[in-house]
N, C-alpha and C positions, 0 to 999 in steps of 0.2 A: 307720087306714091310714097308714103311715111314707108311702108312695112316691107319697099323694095332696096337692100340694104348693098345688092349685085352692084361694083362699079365696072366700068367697061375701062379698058387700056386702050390707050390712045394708039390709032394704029399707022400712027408714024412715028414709032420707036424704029432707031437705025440698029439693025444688026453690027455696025462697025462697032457702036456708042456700047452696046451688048458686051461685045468681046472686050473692049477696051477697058470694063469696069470689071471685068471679071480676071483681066492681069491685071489690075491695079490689086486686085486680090493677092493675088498670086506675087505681086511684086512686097507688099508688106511683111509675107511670111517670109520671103525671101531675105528681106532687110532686118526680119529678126532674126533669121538665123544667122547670117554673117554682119554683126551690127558694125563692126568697123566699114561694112560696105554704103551702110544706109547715105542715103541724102537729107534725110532728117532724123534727127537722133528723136528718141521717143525716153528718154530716161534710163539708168544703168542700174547700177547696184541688183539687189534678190528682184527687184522688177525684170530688168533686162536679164536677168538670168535665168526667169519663169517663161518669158516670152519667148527667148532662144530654146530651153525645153521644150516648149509646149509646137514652136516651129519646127524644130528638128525631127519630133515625132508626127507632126501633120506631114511634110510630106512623104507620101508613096501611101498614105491612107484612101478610102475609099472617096473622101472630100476632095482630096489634092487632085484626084483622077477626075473627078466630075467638073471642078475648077479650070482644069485645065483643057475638058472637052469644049467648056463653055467660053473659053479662052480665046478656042482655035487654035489649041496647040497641042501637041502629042505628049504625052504623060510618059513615057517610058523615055523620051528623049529629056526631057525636062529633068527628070529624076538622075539621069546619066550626068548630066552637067553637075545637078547636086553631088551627086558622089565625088564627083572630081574637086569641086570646089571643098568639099568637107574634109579630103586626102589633101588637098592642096592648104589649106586653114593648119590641120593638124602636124604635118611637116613643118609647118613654121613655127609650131608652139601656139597657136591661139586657140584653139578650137580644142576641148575637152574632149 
């Protein structure tokens, strides 16, 4: 049928595969916000300085929270480490 345009999901997506792509979310904004942490650099200068911006303000946003249900993993805990890591960045002098 040309005018049937519905496709169906394949229904052996793994719920692991699910969560596992949804911290890899989770893990990017993370390595922007602390980019001396990353494992891959993604570029520095006003780029890396919009991206850690624009990370520091996604998380504890309503995104960060649904990312992190979709995770499998608690948001209020998540958010706790962040604090700590961004007290512990700014103590040292790197973290704005």
């Amino acid at each position: 049928m040309a005018g049937n345009i519905i496709q169906r999901m394949p229904m052996d997506i793994s719920p692991r595969a699910c969560r596992a792509l949804w911290a890899s979310v989770l893990l990017v904004q993370w390595s922007d916000a602390f980019p001396e942490s990353r494992v891959t650099k993604r570029g520095g200068g006003a780029f890396g300085r919009r991206s850690r911006d624009y990370a520091c303000d996604w998380f504890g946003s309503r995104d960060f929270h649904q990312v992190c249900a979709l995770a499998g993993l608690d948001g209020s805990s998540v958010m706790s480490r962040f604090h700590a890591r961004l007290r512990q960045e700014q103590a040292a002098g790197c973290a704005s």
